[in-house]
MARLO-626179 format. One record per residue (C-alpha): residue in three letters; residue number from 1; z, x, y. Coordinates in nm, 3 decimals. Layout:
N
+-------+------+---------+---------+---------+
| kolnu | zase |      c3 |      c1 |      c2 |
+-------+------+---------+---------+---------+
|   ALA |  NUM |       Z |       X |       Y |
...
+-------+------+---------+---------+---------+
% end
This chain:
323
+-------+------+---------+---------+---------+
| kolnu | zase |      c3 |      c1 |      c2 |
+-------+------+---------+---------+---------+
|   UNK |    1 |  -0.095 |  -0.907 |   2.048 |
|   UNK |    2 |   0.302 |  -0.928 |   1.972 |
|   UNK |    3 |   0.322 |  -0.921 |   1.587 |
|   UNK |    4 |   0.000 |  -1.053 |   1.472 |
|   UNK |    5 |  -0.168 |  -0.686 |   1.459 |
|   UNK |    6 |   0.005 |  -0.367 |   1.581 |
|   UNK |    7 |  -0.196 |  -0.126 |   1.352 |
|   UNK |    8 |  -0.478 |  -0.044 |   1.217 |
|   UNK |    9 |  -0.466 |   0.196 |   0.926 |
|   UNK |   10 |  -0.757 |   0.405 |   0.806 |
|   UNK |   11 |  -0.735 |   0.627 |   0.506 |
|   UNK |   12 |  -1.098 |   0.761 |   0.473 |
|   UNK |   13 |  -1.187 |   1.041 |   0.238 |
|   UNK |   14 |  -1.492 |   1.161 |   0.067 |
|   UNK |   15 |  -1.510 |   0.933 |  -0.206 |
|   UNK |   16 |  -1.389 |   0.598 |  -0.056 |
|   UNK |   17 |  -1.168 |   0.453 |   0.255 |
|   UNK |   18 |  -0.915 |   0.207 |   0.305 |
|   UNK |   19 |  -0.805 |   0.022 |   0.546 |
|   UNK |   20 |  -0.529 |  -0.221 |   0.600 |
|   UNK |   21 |  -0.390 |  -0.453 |   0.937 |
|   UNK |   22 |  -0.037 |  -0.420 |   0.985 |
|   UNK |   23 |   0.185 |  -0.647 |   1.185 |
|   UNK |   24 |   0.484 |  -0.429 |   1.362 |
|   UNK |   25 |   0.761 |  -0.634 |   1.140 |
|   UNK |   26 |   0.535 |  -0.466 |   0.840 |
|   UNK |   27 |   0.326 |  -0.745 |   0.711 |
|   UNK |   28 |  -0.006 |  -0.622 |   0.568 |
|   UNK |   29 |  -0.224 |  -0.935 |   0.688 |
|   UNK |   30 |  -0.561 |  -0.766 |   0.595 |
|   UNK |   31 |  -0.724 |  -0.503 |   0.358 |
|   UNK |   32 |  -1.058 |  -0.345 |   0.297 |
|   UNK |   33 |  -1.224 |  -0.103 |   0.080 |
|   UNK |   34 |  -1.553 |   0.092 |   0.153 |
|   UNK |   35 |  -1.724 |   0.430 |   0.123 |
|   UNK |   36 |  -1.715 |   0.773 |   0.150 |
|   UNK |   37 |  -1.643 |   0.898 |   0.492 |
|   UNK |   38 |  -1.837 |   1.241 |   0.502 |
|   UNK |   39 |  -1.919 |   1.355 |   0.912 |
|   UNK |   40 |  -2.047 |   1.727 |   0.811 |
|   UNK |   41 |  -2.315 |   1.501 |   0.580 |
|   UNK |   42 |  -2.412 |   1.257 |   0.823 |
|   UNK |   43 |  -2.316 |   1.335 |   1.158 |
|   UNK |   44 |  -2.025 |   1.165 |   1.299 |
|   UNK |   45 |  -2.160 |   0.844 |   1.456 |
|   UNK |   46 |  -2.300 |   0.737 |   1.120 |
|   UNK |   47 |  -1.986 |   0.793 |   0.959 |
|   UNK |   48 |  -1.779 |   0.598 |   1.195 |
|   UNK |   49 |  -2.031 |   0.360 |   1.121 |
|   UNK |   50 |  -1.959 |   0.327 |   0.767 |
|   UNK |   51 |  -1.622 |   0.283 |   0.873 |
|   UNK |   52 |  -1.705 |  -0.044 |   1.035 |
|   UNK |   53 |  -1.823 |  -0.225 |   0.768 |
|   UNK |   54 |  -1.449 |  -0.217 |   0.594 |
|   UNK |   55 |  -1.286 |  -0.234 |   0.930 |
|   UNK |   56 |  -1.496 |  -0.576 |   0.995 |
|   UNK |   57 |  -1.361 |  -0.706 |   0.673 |
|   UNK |   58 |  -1.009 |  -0.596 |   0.728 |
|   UNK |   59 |  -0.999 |  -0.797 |   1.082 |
|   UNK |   60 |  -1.211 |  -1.079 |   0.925 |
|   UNK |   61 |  -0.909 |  -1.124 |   0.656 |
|   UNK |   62 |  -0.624 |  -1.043 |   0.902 |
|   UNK |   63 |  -0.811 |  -1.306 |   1.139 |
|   UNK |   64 |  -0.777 |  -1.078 |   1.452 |
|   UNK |   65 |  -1.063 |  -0.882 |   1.630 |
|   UNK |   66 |  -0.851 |  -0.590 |   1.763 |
|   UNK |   67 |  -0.502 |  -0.407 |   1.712 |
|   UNK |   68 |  -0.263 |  -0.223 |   1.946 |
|   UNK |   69 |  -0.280 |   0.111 |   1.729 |
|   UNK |   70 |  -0.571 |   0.264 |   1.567 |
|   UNK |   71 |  -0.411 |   0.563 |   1.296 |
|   UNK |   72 |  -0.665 |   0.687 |   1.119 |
|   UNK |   73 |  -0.587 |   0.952 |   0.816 |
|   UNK |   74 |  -0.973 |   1.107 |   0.785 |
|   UNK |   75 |  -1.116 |   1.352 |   0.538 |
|   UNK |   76 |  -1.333 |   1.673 |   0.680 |
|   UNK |   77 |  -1.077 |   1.621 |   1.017 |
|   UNK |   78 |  -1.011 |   1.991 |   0.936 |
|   UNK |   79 |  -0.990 |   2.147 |   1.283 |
|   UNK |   80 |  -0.805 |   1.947 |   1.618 |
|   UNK |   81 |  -1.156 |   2.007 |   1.805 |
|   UNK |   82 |  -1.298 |   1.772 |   1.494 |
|   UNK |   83 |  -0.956 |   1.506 |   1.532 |
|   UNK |   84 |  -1.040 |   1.512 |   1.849 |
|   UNK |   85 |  -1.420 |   1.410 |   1.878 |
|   UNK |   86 |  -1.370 |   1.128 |   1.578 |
|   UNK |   87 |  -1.072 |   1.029 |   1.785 |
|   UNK |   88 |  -1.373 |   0.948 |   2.064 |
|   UNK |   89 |  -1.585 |   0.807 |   1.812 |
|   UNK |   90 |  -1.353 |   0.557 |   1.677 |
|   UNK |   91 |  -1.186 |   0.478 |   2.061 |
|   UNK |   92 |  -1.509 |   0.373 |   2.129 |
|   UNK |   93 |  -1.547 |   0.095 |   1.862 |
|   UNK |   94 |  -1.290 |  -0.073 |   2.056 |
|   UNK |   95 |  -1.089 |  -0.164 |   1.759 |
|   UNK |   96 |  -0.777 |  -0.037 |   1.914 |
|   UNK |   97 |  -0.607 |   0.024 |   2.254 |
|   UNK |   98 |  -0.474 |   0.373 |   2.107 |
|   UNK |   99 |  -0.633 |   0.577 |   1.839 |
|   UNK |  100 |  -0.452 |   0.838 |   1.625 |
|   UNK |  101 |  -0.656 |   1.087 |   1.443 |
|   UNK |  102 |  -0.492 |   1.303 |   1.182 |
|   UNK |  103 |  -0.650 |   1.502 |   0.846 |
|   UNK |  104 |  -0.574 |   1.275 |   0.545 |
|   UNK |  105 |  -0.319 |   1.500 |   0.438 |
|   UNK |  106 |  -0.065 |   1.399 |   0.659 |
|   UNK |  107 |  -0.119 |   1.010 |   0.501 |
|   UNK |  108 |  -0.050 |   1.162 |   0.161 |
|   UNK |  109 |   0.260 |   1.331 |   0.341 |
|   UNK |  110 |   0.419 |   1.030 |   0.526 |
|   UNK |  111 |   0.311 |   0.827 |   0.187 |
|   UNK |  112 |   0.534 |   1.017 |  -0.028 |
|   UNK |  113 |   0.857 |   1.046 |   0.230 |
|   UNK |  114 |   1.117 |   0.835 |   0.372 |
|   UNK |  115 |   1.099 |   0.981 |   0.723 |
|   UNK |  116 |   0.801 |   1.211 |   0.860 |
|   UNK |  117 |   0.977 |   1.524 |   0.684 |
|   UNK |  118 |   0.879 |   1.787 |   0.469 |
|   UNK |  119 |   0.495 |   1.912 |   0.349 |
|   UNK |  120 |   0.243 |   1.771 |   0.121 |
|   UNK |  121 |  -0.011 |   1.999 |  -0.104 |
|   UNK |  122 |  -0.325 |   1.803 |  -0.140 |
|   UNK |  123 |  -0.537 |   1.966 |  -0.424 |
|   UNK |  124 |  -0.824 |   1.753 |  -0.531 |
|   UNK |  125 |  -1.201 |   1.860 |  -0.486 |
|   UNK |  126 |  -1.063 |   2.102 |  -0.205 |
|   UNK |  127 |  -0.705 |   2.213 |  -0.134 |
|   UNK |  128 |  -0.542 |   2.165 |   0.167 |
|   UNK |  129 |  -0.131 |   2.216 |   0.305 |
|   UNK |  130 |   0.017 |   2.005 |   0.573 |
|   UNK |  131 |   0.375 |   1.979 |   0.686 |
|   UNK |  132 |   0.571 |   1.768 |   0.955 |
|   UNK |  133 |   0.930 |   1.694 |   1.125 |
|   UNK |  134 |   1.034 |   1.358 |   1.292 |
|   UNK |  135 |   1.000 |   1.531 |   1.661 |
|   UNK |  136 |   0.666 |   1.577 |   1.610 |
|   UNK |  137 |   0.621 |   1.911 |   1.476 |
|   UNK |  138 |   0.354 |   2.046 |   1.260 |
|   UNK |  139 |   0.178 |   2.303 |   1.025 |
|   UNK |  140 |  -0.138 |   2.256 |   0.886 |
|   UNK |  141 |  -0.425 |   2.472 |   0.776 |
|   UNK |  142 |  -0.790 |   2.458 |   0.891 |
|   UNK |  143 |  -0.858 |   2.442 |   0.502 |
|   UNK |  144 |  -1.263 |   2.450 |   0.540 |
|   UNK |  145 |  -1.315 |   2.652 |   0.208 |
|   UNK |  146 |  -1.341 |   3.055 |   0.136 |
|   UNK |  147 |  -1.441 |   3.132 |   0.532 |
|   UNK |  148 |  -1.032 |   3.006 |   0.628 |
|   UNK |  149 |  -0.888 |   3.186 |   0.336 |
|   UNK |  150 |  -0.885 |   2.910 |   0.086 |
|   UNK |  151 |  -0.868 |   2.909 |  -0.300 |
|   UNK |  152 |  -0.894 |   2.680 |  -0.524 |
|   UNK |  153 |  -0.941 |   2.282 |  -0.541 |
|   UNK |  154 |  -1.111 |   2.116 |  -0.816 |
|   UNK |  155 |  -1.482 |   2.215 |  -0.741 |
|   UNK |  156 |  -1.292 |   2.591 |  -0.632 |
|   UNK |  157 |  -1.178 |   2.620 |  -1.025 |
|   UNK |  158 |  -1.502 |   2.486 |  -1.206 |
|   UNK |  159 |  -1.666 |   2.768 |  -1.023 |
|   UNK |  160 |  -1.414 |   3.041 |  -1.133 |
|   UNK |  161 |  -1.454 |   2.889 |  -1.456 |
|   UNK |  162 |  -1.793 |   2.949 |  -1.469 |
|   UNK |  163 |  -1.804 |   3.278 |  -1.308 |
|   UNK |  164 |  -1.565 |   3.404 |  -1.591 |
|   UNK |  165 |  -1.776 |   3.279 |  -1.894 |
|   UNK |  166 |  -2.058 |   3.399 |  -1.769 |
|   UNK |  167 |  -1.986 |   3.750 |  -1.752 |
|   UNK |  168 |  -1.784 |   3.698 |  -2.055 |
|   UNK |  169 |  -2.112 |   3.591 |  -2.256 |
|   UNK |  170 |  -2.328 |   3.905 |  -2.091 |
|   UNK |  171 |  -2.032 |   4.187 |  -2.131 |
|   UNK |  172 |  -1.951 |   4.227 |  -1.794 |
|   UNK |  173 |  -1.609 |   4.064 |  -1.819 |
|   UNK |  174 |  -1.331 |   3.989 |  -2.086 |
|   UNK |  175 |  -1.371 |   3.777 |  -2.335 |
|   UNK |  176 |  -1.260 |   3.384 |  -2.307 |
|   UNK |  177 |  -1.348 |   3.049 |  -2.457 |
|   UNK |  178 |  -1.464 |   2.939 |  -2.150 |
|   UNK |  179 |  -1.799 |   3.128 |  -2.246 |
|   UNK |  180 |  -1.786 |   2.860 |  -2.551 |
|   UNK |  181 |  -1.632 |   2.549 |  -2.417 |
|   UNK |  182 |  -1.800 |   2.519 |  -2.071 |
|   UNK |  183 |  -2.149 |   2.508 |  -2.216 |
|   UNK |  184 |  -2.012 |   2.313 |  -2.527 |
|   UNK |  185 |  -1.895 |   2.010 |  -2.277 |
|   UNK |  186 |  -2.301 |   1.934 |  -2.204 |
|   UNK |  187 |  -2.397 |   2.018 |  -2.520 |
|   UNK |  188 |  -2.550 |   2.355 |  -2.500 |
|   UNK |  189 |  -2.476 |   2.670 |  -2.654 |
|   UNK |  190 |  -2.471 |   2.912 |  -2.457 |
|   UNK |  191 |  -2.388 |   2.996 |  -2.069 |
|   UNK |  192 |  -2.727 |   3.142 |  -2.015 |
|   UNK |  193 |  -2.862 |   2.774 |  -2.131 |
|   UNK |  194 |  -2.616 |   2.615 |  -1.903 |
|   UNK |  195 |  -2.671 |   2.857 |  -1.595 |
|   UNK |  196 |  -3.034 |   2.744 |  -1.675 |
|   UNK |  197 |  -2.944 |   2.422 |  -1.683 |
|   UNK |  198 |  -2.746 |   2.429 |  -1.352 |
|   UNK |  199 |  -3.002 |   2.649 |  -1.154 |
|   UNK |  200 |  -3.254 |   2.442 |  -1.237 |
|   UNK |  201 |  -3.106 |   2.133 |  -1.177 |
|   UNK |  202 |  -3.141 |   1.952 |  -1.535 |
|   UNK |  203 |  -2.713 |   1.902 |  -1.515 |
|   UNK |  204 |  -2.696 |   1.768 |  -1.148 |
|   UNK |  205 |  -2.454 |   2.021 |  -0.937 |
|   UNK |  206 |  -2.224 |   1.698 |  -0.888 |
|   UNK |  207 |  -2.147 |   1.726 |  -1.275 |
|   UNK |  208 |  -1.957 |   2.107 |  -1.228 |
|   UNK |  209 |  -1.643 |   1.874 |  -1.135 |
|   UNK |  210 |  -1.621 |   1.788 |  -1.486 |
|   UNK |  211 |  -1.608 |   2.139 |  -1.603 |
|   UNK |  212 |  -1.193 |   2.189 |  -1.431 |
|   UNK |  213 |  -1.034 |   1.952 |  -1.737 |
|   UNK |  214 |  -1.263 |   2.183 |  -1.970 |
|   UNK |  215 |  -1.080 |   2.473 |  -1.802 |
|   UNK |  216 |  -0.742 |   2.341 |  -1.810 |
|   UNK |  217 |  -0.817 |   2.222 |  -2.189 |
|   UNK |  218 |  -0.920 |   2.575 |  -2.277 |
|   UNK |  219 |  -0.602 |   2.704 |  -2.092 |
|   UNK |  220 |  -0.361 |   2.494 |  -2.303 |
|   UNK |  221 |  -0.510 |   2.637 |  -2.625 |
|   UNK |  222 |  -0.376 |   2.943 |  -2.537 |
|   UNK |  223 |  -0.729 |   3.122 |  -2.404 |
|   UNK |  224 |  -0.525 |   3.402 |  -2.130 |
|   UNK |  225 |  -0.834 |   3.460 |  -1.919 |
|   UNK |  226 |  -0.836 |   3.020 |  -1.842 |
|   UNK |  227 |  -0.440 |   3.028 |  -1.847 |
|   UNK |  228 |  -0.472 |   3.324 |  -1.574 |
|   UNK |  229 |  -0.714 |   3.098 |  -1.326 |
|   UNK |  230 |  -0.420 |   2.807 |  -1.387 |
|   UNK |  231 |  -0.167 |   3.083 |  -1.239 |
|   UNK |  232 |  -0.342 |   3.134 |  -0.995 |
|   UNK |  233 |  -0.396 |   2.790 |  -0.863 |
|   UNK |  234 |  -0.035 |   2.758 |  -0.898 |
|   UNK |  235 |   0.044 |   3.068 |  -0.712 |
|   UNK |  236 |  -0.242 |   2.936 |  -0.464 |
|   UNK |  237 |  -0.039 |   2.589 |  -0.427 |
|   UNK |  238 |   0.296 |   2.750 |  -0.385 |
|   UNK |  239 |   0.221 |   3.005 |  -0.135 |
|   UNK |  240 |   0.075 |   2.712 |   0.082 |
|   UNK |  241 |   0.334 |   2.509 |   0.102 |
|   UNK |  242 |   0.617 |   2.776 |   0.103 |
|   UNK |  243 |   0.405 |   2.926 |   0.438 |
|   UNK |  244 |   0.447 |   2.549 |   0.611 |
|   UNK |  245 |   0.811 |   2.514 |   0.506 |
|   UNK |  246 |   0.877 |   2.832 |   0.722 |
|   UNK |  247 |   0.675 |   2.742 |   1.018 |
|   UNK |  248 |   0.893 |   2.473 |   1.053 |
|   UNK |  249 |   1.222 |   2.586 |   1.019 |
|   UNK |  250 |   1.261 |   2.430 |   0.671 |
|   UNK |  251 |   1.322 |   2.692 |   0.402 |
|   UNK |  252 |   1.679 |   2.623 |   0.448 |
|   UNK |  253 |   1.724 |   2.276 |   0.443 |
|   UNK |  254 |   1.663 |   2.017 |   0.165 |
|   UNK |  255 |   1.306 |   1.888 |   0.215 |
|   UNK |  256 |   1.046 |   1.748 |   0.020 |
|   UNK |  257 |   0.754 |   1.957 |  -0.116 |
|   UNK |  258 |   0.463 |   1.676 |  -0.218 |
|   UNK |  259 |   0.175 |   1.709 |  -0.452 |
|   UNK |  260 |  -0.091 |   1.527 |  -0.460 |
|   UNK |  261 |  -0.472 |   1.539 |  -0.509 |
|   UNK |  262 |  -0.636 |   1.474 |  -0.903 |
|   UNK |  263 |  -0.576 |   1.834 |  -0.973 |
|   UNK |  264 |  -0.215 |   1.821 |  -0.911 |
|   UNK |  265 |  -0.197 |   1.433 |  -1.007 |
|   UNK |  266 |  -0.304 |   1.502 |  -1.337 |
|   UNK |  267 |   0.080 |   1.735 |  -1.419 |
|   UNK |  268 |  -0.086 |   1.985 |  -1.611 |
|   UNK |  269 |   0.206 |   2.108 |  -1.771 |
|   UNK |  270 |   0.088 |   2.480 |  -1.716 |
|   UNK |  271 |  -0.002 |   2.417 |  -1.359 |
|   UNK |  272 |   0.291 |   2.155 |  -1.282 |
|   UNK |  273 |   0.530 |   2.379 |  -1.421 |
|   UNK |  274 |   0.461 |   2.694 |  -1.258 |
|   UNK |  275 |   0.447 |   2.550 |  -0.932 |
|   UNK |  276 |   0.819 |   2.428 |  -1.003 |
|   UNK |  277 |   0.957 |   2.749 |  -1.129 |
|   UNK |  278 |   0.804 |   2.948 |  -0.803 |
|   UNK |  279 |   0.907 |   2.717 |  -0.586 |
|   UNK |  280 |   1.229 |   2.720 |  -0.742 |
|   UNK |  281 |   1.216 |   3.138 |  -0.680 |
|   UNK |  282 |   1.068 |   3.103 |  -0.301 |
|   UNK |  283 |   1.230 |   2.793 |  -0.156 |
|   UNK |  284 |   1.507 |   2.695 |  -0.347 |
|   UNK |  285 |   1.602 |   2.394 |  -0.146 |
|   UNK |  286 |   1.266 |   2.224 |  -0.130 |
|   UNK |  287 |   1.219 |   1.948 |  -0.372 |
|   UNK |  288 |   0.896 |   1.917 |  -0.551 |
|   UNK |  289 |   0.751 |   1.570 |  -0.675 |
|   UNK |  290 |   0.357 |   1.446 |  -0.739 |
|   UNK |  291 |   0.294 |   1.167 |  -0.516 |
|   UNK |  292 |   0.221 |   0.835 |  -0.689 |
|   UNK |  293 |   0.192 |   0.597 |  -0.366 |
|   UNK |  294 |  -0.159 |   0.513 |  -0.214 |
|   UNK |  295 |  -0.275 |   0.722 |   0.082 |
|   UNK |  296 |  -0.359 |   0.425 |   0.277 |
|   UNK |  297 |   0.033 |   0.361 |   0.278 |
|   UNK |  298 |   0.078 |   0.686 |   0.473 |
|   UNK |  299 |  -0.125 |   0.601 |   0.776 |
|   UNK |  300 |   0.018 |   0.246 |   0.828 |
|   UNK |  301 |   0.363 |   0.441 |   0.803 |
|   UNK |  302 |   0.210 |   0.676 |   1.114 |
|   UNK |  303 |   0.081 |   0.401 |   1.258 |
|   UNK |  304 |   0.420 |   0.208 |   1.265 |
|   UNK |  305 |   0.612 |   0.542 |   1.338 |
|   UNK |  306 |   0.383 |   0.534 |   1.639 |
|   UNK |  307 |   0.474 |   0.220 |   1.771 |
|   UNK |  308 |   0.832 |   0.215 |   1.716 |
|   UNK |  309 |   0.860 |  -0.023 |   1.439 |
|   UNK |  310 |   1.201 |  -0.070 |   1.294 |
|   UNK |  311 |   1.274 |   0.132 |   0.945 |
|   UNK |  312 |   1.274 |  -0.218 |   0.758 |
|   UNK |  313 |   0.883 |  -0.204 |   0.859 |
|   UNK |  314 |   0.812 |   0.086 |   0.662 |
|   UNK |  315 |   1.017 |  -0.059 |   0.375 |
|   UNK |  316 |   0.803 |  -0.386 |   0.379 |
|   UNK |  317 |   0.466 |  -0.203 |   0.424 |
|   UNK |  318 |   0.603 |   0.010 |   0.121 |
|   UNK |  319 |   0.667 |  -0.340 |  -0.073 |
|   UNK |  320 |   0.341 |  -0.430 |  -0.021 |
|   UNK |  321 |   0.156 |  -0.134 |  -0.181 |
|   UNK |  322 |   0.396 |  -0.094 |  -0.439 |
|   UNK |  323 |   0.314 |  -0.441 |  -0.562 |
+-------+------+---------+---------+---------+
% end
């Protein structure tokens, strides 16, 4: 198809997806939004089918009906036997002549560097550690929750949170706020009435996300029980990424440590800045910044890093999503 549409990029995670048409010079000639992109929920058919609806629309506006190079960045593509079988799925939409299936990690990654160098920690509902050199190289976790050693993560926290207050309130642990400021957020007053509440289902279990700014609020007024769960997280995000820095061969090099995910987004200054001063202690050449770019932008870099676009591709793809 020359230069009217080399790639297809998919950035698809839990809560949304987006996809964009690239030409290989770098020109973004279609975009699309749609939905969550869960497989474990609905099997993995019916997720690629949700896919298709924003795909659709991204061809429709590019005004193409196929691409050279499929890379898709995909949420819950934890393990290579799951890259693999989506990789299937989504060959056999025919959207593409190749298909690339990576976690959505790596698009936060490649979104955040100049070259496909250095690692990304993605801590959001989950947490999650990639890392990546230019000849292909990579270290990754399977990141699938407690069962692959895994701490942490937005929904990880709430649940420490609560775990903490409630043993505060019934004397089997320390005391902490949290016993006071978890409940308080719903408007109960007590964490057996919000336990009740929870069990039972009057506060939907979707809500316990809202209880990690609670936990980081209560941390920042000094409470040391919620300022030790921060540490942790930090220690948590630190020994992640300083693992994949020496995997690769990177600990002694300048390279880029990336953090991204709302958790991490967010530059808690407790969180952010013990992260920084461990880093600083364990790999004192990496360079730590929060990635701002969209994750989308990562897997049209892939996908143009796939086909051997020229650097001034990235740049203009960059442009684009910048804007």
């Amino acid at each position: 198809m020359g230069l009217s549409a080399s790639v297809l990029a998919v950035d698809a995670g839990n809560s949304k997806t987006d996809v964009a048409v690239v030409a290989a010079d770098g020109e973004v000639l279609g975009t699309a939004r749609g939905g969550a992109f869960r497989p474990p929920a609905v099997g993995v058919e019916r997720a690629v089918d949700a896919l298709a609806d924003a795909v659709a629309r991204a061809f429709a506006a590019a005004g193409v009906t196929s691409v050279d190079h499929v890379s898709a960045c995909l949420a819950n593509a934890d393990l290579p036997v799951e890259e693999e079988q989506l990789a299937a799925a989504l060959h056999a939409r025919a959207w593409g002549t190749g298909v690339e299936v990576r976690n959505d990690t790596f698009a936060i990654l490649r979104a955040g560097v100049a070259e496909p160098l250095g690692v990304a920690v993605v801590c959001g509902s989950g947490v999650n550690c990639v890392g990546m050199r230019p000849d292909g190289r990579t270290a990754r976790f399977p990141a699938i929750g407690r069962i692959s050693g895994d701490w942490g993560g937005g929904w990880g926290l709430a649940e420490e949170a609560l775990w903490h207050a409630a043993r505060a309130e019934d004397g089997r642990g320390g005391p902490t706020e949290l016993a006071r400021t978890l409940p308080a957020h719903f408007g109960l007053d007590s964490m057996y009435a919000l336990v009740e509440a929870l069990h039972l289902r009057r506060i939907e279990p979707a809500r316990r996300h809202e209880l990690t700014p609670v936990l980081f609020a209560t941390a920042a007024g000094g409470d040391p029980l919620a300022r030790s769960v921060v540490d942790r997280q930090a220690d948590e995000v630190v020994a992640m990424a300083t693992v994949a820095l020496t995997r690769l061969d990177l600990l002694a090099e300048p390279a880029p440590v990336l953090l991204g995910g709302s958790v991490l987004a967010a530059r808690h200054p407790q969180l952010d800045g013990r992260i920084r001063d461990l880093l600083a202690a364990r790999a004192p050449k990496a360079v730590p910044r929060v990635v701002t770019a969209p994750p989308v932008l990562g897997a049209v870099l892939l996908g143009l890093d796939h086909v051997g676009a020229a650097p001034a591709a990235g740049e203009r793809a960059r442009e684009h999503f910048a804007a």
